[in-house]
N, C-alpha and C positions, 0 to 999 in steps of 0.2 A: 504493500500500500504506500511505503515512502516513495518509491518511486514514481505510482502517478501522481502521487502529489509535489514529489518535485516536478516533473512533466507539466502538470498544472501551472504550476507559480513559475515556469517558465515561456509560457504562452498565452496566457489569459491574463485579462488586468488585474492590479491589484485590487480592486474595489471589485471583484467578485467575491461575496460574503460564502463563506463556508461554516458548517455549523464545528463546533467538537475541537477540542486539542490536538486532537488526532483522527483528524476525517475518515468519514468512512465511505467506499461505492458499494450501492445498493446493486443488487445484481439480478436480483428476481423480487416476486410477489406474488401472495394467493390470499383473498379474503381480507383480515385486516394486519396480515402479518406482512412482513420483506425482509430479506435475507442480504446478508452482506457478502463483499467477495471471500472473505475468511468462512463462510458457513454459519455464523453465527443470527440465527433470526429474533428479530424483534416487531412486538406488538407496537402499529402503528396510531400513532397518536395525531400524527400532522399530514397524512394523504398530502406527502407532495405541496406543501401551503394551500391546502382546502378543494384540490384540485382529484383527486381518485376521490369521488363523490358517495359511489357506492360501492364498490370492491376492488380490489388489485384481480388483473388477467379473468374479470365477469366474463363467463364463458360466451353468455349471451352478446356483448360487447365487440371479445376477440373474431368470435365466428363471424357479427354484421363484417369487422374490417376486412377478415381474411376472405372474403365473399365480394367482396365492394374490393379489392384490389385484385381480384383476380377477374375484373370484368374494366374498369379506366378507374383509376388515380384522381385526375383533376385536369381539368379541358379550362376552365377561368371563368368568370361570370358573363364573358363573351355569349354562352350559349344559352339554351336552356338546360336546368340541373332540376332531376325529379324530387334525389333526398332533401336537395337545398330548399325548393318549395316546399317538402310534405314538412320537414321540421320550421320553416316558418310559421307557418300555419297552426303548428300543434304549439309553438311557444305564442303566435300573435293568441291564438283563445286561452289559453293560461296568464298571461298577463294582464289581466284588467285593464288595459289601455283600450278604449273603444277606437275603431277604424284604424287599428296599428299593422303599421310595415316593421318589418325587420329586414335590417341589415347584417351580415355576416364580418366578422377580422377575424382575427389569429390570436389574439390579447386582450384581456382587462385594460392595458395601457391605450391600444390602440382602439376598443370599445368607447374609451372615454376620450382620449383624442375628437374621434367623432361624433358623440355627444358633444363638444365642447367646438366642434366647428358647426353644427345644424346649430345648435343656438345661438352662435352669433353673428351668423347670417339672416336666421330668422328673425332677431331682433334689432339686429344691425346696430351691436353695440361689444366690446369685448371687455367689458367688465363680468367678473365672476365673482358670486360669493361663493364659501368656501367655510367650512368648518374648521374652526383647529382640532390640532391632534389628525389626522386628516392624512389619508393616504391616497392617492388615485392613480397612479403610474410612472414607468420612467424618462417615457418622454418628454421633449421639451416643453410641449404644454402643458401637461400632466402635473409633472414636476412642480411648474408654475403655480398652480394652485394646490399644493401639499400641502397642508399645513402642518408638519413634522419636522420640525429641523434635521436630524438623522437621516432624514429620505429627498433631501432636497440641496442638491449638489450645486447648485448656481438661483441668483435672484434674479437674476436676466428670464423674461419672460415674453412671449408675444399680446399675455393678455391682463388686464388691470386687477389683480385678486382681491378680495375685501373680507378681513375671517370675521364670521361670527361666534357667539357662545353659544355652547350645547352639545357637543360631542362626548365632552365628559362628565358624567353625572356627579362623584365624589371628591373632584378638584377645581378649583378657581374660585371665583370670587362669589359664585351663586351655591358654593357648594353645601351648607348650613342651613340652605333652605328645603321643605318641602318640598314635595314634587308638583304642584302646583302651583306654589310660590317660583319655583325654577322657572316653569317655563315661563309665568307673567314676565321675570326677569330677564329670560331668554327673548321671547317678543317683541318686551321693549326696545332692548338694545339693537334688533334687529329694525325694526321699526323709527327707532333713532337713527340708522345709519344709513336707511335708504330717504330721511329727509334729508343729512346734506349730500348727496350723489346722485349723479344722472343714474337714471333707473337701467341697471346691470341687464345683464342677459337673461342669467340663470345663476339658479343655488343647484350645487353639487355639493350630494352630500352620500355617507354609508349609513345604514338604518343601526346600524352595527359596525364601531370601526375598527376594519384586521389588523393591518401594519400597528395601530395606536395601541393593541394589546385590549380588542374585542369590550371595549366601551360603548357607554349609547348615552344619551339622555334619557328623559321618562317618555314611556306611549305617548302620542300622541302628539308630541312633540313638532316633530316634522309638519303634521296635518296644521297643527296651529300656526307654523309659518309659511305653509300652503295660503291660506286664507288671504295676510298681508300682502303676502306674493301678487295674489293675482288681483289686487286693490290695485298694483305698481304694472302689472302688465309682465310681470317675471316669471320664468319656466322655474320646475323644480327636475331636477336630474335626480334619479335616486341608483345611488352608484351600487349593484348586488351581485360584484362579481365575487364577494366571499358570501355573502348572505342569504342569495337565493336558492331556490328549488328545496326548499323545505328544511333547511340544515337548522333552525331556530326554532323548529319544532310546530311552534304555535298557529305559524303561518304558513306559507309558501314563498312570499317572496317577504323581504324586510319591513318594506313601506306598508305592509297592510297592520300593521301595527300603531300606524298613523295616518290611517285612512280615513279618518273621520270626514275631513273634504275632498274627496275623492283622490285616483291615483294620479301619479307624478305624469306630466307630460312626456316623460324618455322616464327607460330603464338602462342599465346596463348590466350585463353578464358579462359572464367566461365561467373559468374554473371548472365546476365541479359538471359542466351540461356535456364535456366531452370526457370526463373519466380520464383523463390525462391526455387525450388529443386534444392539436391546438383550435379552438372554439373558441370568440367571442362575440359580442353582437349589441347594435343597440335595438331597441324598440320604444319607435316614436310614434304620434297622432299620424295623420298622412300628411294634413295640413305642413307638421311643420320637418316630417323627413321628405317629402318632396319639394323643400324649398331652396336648393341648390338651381343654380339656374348654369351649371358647368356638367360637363360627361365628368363620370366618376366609373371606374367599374374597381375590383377587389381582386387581385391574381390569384392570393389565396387560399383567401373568406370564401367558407362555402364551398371548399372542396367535395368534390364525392363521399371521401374517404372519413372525409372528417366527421361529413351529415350523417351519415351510417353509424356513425359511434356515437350519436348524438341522439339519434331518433331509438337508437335497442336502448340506450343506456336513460335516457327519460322515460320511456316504455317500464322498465322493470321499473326504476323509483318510482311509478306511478303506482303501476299493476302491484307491488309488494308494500306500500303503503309507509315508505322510508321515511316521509313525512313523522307522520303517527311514531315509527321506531323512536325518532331523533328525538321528542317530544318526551317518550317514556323512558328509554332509558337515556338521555340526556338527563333527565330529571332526580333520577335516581343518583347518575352523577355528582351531577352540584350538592347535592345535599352529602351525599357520602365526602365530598373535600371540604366542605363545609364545616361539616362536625371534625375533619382532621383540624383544619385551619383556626379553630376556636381554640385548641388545643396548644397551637404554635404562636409566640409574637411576633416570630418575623414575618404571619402571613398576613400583611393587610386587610385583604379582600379577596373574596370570590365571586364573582360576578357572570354573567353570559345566561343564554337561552339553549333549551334544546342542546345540539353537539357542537355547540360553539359558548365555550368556557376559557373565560382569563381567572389566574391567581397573579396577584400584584403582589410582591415583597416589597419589604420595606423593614430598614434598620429598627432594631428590637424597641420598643418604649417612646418612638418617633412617627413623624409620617413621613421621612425622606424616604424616596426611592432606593432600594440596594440593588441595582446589577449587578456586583457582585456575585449575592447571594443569588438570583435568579439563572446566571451562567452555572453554578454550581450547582442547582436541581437538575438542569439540563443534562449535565455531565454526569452526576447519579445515577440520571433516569436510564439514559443510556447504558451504564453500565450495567444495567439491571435489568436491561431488554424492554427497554421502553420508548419510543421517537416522539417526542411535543416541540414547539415553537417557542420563540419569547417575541416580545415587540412592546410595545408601550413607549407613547413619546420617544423625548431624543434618550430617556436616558435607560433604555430598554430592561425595566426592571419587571415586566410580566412574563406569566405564561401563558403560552397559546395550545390549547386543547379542541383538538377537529380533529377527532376520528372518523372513515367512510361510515355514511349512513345507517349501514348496516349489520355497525355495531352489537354484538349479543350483549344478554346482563352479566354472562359468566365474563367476558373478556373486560368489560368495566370495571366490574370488582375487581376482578386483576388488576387492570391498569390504575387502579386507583390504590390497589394494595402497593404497588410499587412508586410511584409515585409519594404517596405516603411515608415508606420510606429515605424518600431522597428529599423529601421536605423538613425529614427531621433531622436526617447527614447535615445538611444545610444550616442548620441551627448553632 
């Protein structure tokens, strides 16, 4: 293994993040485990950053591909594509967006890239607001509107960002309040900020935010700044390339958690909709994805290859009710690190929905952040045949917990049994 990782660090940049002291290549996968090139497997906790949605090598999955490659690959948006239609189609009626088109990419990054050019064409204005804490991709626009210091490599931007508060519930300035009292305080501020500015494009936001280490505001949240939104004439983007297709448990997509005035004008995807093929996509009104007045087509967005693992691998999350799993045993989850976490001081919080779970450390008797001590679970966990994330703001002191869907109760208890104890190594 030293040697591909020397191999590595002599050909890739440096600002390619690796996890572990001592990296590891995954080399296979089945169900919710993957295996290393030494043989040694481990219970997967982080699918990839939230992307093996429902199982490693789903048989249903691998056979759509190996079936869909032994007939074309990928011809370009040039043509017509049957899988590309049929799964638009089966995501525009699962979306709640009335009269929605879908567009296919390759990335969450470039999903929202194009989010972030349909609204400001349609609005004809390149201000964006933007949540702090805030992750959205690594392209140059993306970037742009991050609002993560850690995740945003230059202030140089093509478009004007404006952050609001609300992405994190248990930190800033509104944090001592209710949850009602939050959002009055969230709205206002929000409501303050678009009297002194010309009226922005759109709010991009996560319902849930990944890279920021799986934070939210309270329900409803979002919906309340729907309301003022559309006083101003403003889109709301609801970014669910970690969020969606049911990983929250409660919902299906993020934003319906703040649905009280209806859904966002655009969504965005990726992730978990191709099970590890490259998938992402927006989904707009028609009004405002057909409001490009330039040829655009996608080389490719919307592969054959890709729709195929797109259309069996929503198919089974439907038909097996992976929703519903995430919900129950997510649930069972939280509360089991829960009650560890009562038991620990360095474990701030436990927080998330469904199979999307952050643990925040923080130095014993304080509320500062320990990265630190959150590298140090990491390195535990692993050694004890367990794979999780970290992220939270710049000073990455969370954990990030996204197992595939499909999660059993036995294998939770496990990973929590382990987990458990590398939270107390950590101590």
């Amino acid at each position: 293994m030293s040697d591909l990782y020397a191999r590595h660090r002599a050909v890739l940049p440096d600002w390619l993040a690796l996890y572990y002291e001592d990296p590891i290549e995954i080399t296979h996968g089945e169900g919710r485990h993957v295996w290393d090139a030494d043989g040694r497997r481990y219970l997967d906790f982080f699918g990839g950053i939230l992307t093996t949605m429902t199982a490693h090598a789903l048989p249903e999955v691998t056979k759509a591909v190996s079936e869909q490659a032994g007939r074309i690959i990928h011809s370009s948006t040039l043509y017509l594509n049957r899988p590309m239609v049929e799964l638009a189609e089966r995501i525009a009626q699962v979306s709640g967006i009335p009269d929605a088109r879908v567009f296919f990419t390759t990335s969450g990054t470039e999903a929202n890239d194009t989010a972030l050019l349909l609204a400001t064409a349609h609005r004809r204005s390149n201000a964006i607001l933007a949540l702090r804490n805030s992750y959205h991709g690594r392209s140059f626009s993306t970037v742009g509107i991050t609002g993560n210091r850690g995740w945003s490599p230059t202030s140089l931007s093509p478009l004007q960002t404006l952050y609001v508060h609300g992405g994190v519930r248990t930190r800033g300035p509104f944090a001592d309040l209710d949850d009602d009292a939050f959002v009055a305080a969230c709205t206002d501020d929000l409501r303050d900020l678009l009297g002194h500015t010309r009226p922005p494009a759109a709010l991009i936001a996560e319902p849930v935010q990944g890279v920021g280490g799986f934070t939210s505001g309270p329900d409803g949240l979002l919906g309340a700044f729907r309301e003022i939104l559309r006083e101003h004439g403003v889109l709301w983007i609801s970014d669910e390339v970690q969020t969606g297709w049911g990983r929250t448990g409660d919902h299906f997509w993020g934003w319906q958690a703040h649905g009280q005035n209806g859904p966002p004008d655009m969504l965005t995807f990726a992730k978990g909709v191709g099970n590890g093929m490259s998938i992402g996509g927006v989904v707009a009104r028609a009004e405002i994805m057909n409001c490009l007045d330039a040829n655009s087509i996608s080389t490719f967005g919307g592969t054959q290859l890709t729709m195929a693992a797109g259309l069996a691998n929503l198919a089974y999350l439907l038909e097996h009710d992976l929703q519903g799993n995430a919900r129950r045993v997510g649930g069972l989850l939280i509360e089991r690190l829960r009650a560890v976490a009562a038991q620990l001081p360095g474990v701030r919080e436990v927080r998330g929905r469904g199979l999307m779970i952050g643990v925040e450390m923080a130095v014993p008797g304080t509320d500062r952040a320990d990265p630190r001590a959150a590298a140090a679970v990491l390195e535990a966990a692993r050694a004890d045949g367990l794979l999780i994330g970290k992220g939270g703001g710049h000073d990455t002191s969370a954990l990030r917990i996204a197992p595939p869907l499909s999660l059993t109760v036995a294998e939770a208890e496990e990973g929590a049994a382990i987990l458990e104890r590398a939270l107390r190594s950590a101590q």
